[in-house]
C-alpha positions as CSV (number, residue, x, y, z in Angstrom):
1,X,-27.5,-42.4,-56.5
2,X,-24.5,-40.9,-55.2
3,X,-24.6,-38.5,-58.6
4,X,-28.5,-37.6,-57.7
5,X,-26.5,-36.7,-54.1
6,X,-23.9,-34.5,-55.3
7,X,-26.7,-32.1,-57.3
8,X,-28.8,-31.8,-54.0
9,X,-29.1,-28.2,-53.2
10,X,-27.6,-28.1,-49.5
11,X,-27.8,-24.1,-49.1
12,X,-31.4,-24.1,-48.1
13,X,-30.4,-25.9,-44.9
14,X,-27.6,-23.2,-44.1
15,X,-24.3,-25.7,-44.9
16,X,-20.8,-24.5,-45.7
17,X,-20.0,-23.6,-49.0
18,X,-17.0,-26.4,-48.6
19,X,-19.1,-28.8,-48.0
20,X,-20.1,-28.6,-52.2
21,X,-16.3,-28.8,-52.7
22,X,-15.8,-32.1,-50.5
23,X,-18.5,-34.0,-52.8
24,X,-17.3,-32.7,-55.8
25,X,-14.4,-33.9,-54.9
26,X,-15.3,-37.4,-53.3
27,X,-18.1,-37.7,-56.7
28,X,-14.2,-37.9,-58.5
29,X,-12.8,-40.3,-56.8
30,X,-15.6,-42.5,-56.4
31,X,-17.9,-44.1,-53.4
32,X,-15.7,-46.4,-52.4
33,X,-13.0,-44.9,-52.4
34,X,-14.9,-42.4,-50.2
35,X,-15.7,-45.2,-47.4
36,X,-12.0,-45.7,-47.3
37,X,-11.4,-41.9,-47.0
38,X,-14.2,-42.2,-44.0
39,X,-12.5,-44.9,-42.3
40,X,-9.1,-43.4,-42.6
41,X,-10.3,-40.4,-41.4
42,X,-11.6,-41.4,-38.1
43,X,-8.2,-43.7,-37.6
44,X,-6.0,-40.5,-37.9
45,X,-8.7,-38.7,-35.8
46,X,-7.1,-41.3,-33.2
47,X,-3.9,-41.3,-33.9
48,X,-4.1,-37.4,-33.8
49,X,-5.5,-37.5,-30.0
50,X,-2.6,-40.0,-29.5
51,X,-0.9,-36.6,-29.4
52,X,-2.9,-34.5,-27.4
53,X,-3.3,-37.2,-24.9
54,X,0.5,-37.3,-24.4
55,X,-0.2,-33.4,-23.2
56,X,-2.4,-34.2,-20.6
57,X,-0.6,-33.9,-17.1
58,X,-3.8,-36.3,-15.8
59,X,-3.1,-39.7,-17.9
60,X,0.0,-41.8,-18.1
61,X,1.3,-43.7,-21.1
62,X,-0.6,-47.0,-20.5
63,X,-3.6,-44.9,-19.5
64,X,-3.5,-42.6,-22.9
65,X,-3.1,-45.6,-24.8
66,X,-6.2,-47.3,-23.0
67,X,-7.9,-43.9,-24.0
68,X,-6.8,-43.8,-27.6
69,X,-7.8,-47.9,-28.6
70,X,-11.5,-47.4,-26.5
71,X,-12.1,-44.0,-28.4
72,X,-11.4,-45.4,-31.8
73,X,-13.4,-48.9,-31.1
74,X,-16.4,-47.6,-29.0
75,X,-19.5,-48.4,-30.8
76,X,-20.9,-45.0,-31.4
77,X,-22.1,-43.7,-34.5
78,X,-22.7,-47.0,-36.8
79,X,-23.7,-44.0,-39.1
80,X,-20.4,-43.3,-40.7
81,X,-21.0,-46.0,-43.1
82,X,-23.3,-44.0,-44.9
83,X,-21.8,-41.2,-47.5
84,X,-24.5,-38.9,-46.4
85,X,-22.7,-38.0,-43.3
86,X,-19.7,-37.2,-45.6
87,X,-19.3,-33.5,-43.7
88,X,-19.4,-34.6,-39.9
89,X,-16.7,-37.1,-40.9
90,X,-14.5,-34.7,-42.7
91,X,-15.3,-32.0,-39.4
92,X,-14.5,-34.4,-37.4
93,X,-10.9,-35.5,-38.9
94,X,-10.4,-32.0,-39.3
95,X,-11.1,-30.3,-35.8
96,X,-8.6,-33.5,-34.4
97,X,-6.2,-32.3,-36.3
98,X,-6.6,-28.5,-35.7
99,X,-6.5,-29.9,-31.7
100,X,-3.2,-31.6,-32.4
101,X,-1.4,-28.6,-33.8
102,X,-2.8,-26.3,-31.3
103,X,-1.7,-27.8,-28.5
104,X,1.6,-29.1,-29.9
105,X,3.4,-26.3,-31.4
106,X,4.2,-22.7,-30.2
107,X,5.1,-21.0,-33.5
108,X,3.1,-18.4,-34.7
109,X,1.9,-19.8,-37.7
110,X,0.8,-23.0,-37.0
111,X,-1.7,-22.1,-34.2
112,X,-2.8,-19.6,-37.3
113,X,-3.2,-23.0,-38.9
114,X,-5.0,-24.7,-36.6
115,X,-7.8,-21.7,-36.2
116,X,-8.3,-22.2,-39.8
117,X,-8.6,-25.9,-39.3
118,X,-11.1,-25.3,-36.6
119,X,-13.2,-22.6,-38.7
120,X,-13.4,-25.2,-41.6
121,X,-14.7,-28.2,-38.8
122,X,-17.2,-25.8,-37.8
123,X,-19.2,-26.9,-40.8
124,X,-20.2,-30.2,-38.0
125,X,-22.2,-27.4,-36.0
126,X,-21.8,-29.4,-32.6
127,X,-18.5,-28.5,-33.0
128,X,-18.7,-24.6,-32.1
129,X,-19.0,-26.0,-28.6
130,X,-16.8,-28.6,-28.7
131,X,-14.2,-26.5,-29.5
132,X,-14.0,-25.4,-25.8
133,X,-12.4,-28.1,-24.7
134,X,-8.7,-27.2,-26.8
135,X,-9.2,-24.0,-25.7
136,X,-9.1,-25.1,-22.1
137,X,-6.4,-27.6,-22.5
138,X,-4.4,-24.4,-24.1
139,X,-5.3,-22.9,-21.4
140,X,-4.1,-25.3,-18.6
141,X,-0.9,-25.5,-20.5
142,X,0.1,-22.5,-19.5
143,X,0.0,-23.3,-16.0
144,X,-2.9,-21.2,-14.5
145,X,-2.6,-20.0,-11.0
146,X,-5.5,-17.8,-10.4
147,X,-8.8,-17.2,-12.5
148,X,-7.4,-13.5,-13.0
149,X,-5.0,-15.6,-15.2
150,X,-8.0,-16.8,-17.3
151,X,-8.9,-12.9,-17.9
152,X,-6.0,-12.7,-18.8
153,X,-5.6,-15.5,-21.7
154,X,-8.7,-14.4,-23.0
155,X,-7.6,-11.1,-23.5
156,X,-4.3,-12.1,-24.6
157,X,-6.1,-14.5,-27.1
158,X,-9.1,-12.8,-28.3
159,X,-9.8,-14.4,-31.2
160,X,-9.2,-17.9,-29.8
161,X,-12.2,-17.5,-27.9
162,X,-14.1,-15.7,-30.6
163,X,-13.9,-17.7,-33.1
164,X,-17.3,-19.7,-32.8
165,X,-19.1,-16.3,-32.7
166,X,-17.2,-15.2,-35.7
167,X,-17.9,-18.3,-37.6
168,X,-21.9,-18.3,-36.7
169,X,-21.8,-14.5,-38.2
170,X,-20.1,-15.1,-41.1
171,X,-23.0,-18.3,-41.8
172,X,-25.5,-15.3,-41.1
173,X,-24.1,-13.1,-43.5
174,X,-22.7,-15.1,-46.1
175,X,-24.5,-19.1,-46.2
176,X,-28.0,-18.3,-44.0
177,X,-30.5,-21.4,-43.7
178,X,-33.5,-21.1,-45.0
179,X,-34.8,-23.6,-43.6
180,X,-35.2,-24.4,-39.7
181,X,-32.4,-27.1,-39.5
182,X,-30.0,-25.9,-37.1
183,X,-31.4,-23.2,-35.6
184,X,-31.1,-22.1,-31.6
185,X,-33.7,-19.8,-30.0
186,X,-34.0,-18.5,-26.8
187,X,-37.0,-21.4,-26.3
188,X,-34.7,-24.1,-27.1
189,X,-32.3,-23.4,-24.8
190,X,-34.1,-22.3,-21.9
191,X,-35.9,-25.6,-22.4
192,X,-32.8,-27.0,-21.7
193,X,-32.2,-25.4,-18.1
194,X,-32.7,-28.8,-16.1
195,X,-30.2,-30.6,-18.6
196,X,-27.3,-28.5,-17.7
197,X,-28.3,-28.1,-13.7
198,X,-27.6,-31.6,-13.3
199,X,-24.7,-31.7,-15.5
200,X,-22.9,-28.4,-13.6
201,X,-23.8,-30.4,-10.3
202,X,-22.0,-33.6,-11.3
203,X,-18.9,-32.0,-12.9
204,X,-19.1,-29.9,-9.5
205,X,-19.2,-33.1,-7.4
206,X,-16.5,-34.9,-9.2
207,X,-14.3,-31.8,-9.3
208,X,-14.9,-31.5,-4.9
209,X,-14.2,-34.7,-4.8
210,X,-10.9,-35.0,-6.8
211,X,-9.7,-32.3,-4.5
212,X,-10.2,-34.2,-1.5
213,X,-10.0,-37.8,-2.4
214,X,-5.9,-37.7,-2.9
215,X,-5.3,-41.7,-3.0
216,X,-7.6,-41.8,-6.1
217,X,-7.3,-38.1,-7.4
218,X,-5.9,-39.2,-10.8
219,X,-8.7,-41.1,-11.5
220,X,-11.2,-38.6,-10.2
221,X,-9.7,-36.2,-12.5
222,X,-9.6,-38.2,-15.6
223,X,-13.8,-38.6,-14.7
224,X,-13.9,-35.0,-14.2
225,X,-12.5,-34.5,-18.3
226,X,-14.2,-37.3,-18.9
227,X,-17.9,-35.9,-17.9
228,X,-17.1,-32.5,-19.6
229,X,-16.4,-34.0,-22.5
230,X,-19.9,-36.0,-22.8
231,X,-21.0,-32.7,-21.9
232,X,-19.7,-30.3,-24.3
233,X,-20.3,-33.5,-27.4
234,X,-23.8,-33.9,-26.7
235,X,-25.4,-30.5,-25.5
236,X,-25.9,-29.4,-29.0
237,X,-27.8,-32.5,-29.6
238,X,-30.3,-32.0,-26.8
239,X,-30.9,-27.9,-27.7
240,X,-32.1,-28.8,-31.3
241,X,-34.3,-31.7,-29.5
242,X,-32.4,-34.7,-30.6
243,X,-32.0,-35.9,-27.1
244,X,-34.5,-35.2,-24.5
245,X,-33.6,-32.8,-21.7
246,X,-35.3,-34.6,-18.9
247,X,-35.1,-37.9,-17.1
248,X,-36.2,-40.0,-20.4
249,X,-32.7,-38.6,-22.1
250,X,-31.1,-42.0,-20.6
251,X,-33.2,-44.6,-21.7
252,X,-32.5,-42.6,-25.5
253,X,-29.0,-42.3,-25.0
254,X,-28.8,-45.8,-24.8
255,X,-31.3,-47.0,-27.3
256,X,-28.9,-44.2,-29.9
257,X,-26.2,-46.4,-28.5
258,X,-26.4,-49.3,-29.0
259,X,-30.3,-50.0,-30.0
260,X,-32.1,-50.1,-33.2
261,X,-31.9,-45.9,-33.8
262,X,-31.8,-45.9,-37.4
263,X,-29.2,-43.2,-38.8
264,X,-29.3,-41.4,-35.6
265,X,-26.4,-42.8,-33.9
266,X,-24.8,-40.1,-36.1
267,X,-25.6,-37.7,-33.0
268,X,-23.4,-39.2,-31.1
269,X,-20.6,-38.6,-33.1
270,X,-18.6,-36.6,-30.6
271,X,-19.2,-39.1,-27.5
272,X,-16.2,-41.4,-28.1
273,X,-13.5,-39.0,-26.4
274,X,-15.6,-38.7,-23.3
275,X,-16.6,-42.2,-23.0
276,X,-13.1,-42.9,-23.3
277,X,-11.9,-40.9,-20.4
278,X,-14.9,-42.3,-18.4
279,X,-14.0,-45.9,-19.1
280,X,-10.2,-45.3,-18.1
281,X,-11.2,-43.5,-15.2
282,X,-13.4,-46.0,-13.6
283,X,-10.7,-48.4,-14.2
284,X,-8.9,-46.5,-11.8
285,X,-11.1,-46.5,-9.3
286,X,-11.3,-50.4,-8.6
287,X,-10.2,-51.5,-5.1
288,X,-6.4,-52.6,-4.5
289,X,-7.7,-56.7,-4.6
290,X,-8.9,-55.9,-8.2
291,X,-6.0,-53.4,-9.3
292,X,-3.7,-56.8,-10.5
293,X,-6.6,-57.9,-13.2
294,X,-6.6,-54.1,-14.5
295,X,-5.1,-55.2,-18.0
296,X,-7.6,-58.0,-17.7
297,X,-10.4,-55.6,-17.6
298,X,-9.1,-53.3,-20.0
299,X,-8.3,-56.0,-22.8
300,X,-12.7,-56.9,-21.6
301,X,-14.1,-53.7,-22.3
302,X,-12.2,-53.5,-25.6
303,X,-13.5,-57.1,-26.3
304,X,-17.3,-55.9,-25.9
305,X,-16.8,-52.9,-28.0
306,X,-15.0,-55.1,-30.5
307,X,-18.4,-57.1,-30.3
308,X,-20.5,-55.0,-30.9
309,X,-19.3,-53.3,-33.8
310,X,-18.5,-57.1,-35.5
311,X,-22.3,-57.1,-34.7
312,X,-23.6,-54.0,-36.1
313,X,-21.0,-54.4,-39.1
314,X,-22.9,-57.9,-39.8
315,X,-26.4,-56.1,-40.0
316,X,-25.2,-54.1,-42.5
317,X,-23.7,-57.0,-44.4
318,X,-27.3,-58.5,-44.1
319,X,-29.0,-55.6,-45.3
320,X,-26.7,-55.1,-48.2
321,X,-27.3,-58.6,-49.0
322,X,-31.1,-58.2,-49.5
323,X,-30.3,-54.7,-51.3
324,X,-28.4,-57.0,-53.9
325,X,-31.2,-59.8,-54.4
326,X,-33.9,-56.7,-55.2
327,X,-31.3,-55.4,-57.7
328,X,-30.5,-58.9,-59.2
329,X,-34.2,-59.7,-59.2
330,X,-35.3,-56.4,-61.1
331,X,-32.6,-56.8,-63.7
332,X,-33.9,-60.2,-64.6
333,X,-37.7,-59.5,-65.0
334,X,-36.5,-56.4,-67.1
335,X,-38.4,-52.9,-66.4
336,X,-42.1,-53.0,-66.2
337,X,-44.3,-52.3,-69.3
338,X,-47.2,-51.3,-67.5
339,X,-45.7,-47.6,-65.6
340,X,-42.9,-46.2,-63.5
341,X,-45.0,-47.0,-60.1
342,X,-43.6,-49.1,-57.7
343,X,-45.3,-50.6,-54.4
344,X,-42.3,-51.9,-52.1
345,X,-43.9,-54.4,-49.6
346,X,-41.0,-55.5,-47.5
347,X,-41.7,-58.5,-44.8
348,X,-37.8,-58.7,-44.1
349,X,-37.7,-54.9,-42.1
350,X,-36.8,-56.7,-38.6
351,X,-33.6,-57.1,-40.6
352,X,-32.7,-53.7,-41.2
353,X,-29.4,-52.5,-40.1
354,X,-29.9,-51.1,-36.8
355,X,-33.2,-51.2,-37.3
356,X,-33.2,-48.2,-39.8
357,X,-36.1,-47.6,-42.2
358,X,-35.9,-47.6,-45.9
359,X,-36.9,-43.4,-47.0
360,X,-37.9,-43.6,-50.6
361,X,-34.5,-42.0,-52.0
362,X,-33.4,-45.8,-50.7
363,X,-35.9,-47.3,-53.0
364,X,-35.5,-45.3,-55.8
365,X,-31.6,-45.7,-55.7
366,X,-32.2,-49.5,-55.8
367,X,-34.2,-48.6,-59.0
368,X,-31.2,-46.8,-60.4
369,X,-28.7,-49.7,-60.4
370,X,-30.8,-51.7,-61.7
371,X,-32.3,-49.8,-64.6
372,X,-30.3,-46.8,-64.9
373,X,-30.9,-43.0,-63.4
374,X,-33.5,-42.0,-65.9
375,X,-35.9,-45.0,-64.8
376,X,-35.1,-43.5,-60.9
377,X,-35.9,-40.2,-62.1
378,X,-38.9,-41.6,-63.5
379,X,-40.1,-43.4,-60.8
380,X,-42.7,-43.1,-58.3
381,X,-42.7,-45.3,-55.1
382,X,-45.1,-46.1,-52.7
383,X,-44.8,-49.0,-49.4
384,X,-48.4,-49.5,-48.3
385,X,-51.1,-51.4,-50.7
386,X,-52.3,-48.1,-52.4
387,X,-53.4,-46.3,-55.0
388,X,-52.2,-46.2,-57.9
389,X,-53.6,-50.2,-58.5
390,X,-51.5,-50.6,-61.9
391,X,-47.8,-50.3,-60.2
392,X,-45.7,-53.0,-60.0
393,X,-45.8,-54.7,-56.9
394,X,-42.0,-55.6,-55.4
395,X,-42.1,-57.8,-52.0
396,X,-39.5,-58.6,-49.9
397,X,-39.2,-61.8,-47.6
398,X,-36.6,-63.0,-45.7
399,X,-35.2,-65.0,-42.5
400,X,-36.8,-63.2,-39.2
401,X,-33.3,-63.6,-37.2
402,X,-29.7,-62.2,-38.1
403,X,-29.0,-65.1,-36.8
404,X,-30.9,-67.1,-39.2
405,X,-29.5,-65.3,-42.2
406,X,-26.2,-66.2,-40.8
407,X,-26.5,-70.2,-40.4
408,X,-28.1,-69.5,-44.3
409,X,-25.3,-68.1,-45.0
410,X,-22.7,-70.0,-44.0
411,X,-24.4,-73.4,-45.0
412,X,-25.5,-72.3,-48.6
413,X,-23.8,-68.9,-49.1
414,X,-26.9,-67.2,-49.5
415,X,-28.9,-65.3,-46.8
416,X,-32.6,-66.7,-47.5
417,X,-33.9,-63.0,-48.9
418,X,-36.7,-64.2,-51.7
419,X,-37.9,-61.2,-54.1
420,X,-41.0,-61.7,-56.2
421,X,-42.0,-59.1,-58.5
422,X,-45.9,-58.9,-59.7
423,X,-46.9,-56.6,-62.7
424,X,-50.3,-57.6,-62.4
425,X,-52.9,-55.0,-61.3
426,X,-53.8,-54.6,-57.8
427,X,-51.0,-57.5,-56.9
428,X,-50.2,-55.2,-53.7
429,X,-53.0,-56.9,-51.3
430,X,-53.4,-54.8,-47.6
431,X,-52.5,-58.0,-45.8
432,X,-49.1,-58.2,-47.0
433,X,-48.1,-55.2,-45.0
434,X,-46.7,-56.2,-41.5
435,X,-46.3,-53.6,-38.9
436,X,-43.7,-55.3,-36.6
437,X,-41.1,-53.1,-35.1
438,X,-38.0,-54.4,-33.0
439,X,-37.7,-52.3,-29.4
440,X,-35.3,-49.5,-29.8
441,X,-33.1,-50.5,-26.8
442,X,-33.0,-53.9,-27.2
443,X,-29.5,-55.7,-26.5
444,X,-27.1,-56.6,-29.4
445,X,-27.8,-60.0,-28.1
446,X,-31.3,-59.6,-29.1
447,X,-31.0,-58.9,-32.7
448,X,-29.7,-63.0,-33.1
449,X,-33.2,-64.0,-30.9
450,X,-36.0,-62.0,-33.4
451,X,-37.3,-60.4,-30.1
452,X,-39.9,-58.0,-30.6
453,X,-41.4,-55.3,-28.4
């Protein structure tokens, strides 16, 4: 499947031409050894703001350490695991690293670097905004004293602050979409007025409050960073519609969280830093009889996150385990005589990880390993009791709790998926599709119960 992935014809939806070159490239090596290119990415994406932390005036030592270990075990964006989100992790390790450079070295040629490095991240579109915030920590480097001095910067450093412009006229010119993917109209971000009202008005009461509040103005300012950061990673997200931009955009930010949100936890790819800075600052705020359990409370919050992701790992362990029982059980009845139509009836969907659902491309790559990538091409899948009545009916049962499949798994080594596979015509009966649907903001806690909303 991941050779079917590599052929897809990405220019249509307007992606960097480098983004063909990174597949190529990760086809080579393999998909494995791509998951441990993902994962080592997003470790030296924290090991690189280990570095620009140590540059921010705001944080001490223990407190940039804090901020590094929460940003790299928050549990946002469960979505790196899949391969199809191969450029937002490569953007992402990049733009760190363009950061790092950019704010650590004052030879001419490596900030020349780092712009380069940012132009290539800008392939992870969020990221044209994003990139304000290195810009601003550049900026506050050189010791501001008056907003004239800001005129003054940006004149100095022209193309610093041009570059995003320059990047989305180049796409224009040279790599359009042709399809509405990532565009931004007038509508779309007027639409988005209210969003950033209250977003100016609590970045301007944390910032009036830092300057007045002195015995807690670290921590205050740490919020401040904090808050722009969620900000400037999430704004995108809400223009193209991803997140609403009224009252209901908390409820989804949570249920993209930590809830069952499918692959769309990927859109929160950029909330770690600012959560980060949040956490840590909050910390700071807790009254003087509570200040003595502060390592306490840090070693708890890296605990939960450490949770969570053992839990949302596990999900993904029990859906790969019911992947492999659909293989093993279509290699053994051998490819059907009657067609290449296939009705996938599966009872087991509670299970999914993170509650995602299975597109057809899943299906059909299922197919694939276990007949081969001429039978997937073949193919034609359907998951409700259809027409055509001649297909070959695959159904899928399984334990209705994770935490069923784990006590299976742990007392017999296997985790209860069954697989039955009917050839017979009209086997795919109405009944034996189930409509049950898990909450999308239900609690981690949840998942082990088989609650249902």
């Amino acid at each position: 499947m991941f050779t079917d992935y590599a052929n897809y014809d990405f220019d249509p939806q307007g992606f960097a031409p480098w983004y063909k070159t990174l597949v190529w490239s990760i086809q080579i090596v393999g998909p494995t050894a791509a998951r441990l290119l993902i994962f080592a990415s997003f470790f030296f994406a924290g090991i690189f703001l280990k570095g620009i932390s140590e540059r921010c005036e705001f944080l001490n030592e223990r407190q940039s350490q804090i901020t590094v270990l929460t940003f790299l075990i928050l549990p946002f964006n469960a979505a790196r695991v899949s391969l199809m989100v191969l450029l937002y992790t490569f953007s992402y390790f990049v733009f760190f690293m363009a950061w790092y450079l950019f704010i650590r070295f004052k030879t001419r040629k490596i900030p020349a670097i780092s712009l380069i490095l940012f132009f290539i991240s800008f392939g992870m579109h969020s990221l044209l905004l994003f990139y304000f915030l290195p810009v601003l920590h550049k900026f506050f480097l050189s010791k501001p004293k008056k907003l004239r001095d800001l005129v003054l910067y940006a004149w100095a450093n022209f193309v610093i602050f041009v570059l995003p412009v320059l990047y989305w006229v180049v796409r224009s010119i040279f790599w359009p979409e042709e399809l509405v993917y990532h565009s931004v109209g007038l509508s779309r971000l007027s639409g988005t007025a209210s969003f950033v009202l209250l977003s100016v008005l609590v970045l301007f009461l944390t910032f009036f409050m830092q300057r007045r509040a002195f015995a807690v103005k670290q921590s205050l300012q740490i919020i401040f960073v904090g808050i722009l950061c969620l900000f400037f990673g999430i704004f995108a997200y809400v223009v193209l519609g991803f997140f609403p931009a009224d009252w209901s955009f908390f409820p989804k930010y949570i249920e993209t969280f930590l809830g069952r949100s499918d692959w769309y936890s990927r859109h929160q790819t950029l909330q770690p830093l600012g959560a980060a800075l949040l956490i840590v600052g909050v910390i700071g705020l807790l009254p003087k009889y509570l200040k003595k359990f502060t390592k306490q409370i840090q070693a708890l919050v890296l605990a939960a996150c450490v949770v969570f992701n053992v839990g949302f790992g596990f999900e993904y362990v029990v859906d790969h385990s019911k992947q492999k029982e659909v293989i093993s059980v279509l290699k053994e009845e051998g490819e059907s005589e009657s067609g290449s139509n296939y009705q996938f009836v599966d009872q087991s969907s509670l299970l999914n990880a993170r509650g995602r659902a299975y597109r057809e491309r899943d299906w059909q790559g299922l197919i694939w390993l276990a007949y081969g990538v001429e039978s997937m091409q073949a193919s034609r899948v359907e998951t409700m009791c259809e027409s055509p009545k001649d297909a070959r009916l695959v159904l899928i049962q399984g334990p209705e709790t994770h935490w069923e499949a784990l006590k299976n798994w742990v007392s017999d080594g296997d985790m209860g998926f069954k697989v039955t596979v009917d050839d017979s015509p009209g086997a795919c009966k109405p009944e034996m599709v189930t409509s049950e649907k898990v909450s999308g903001a239900i609690p981690i806690l949840f998942y082990f119960t088989g609650a249902k909303g």
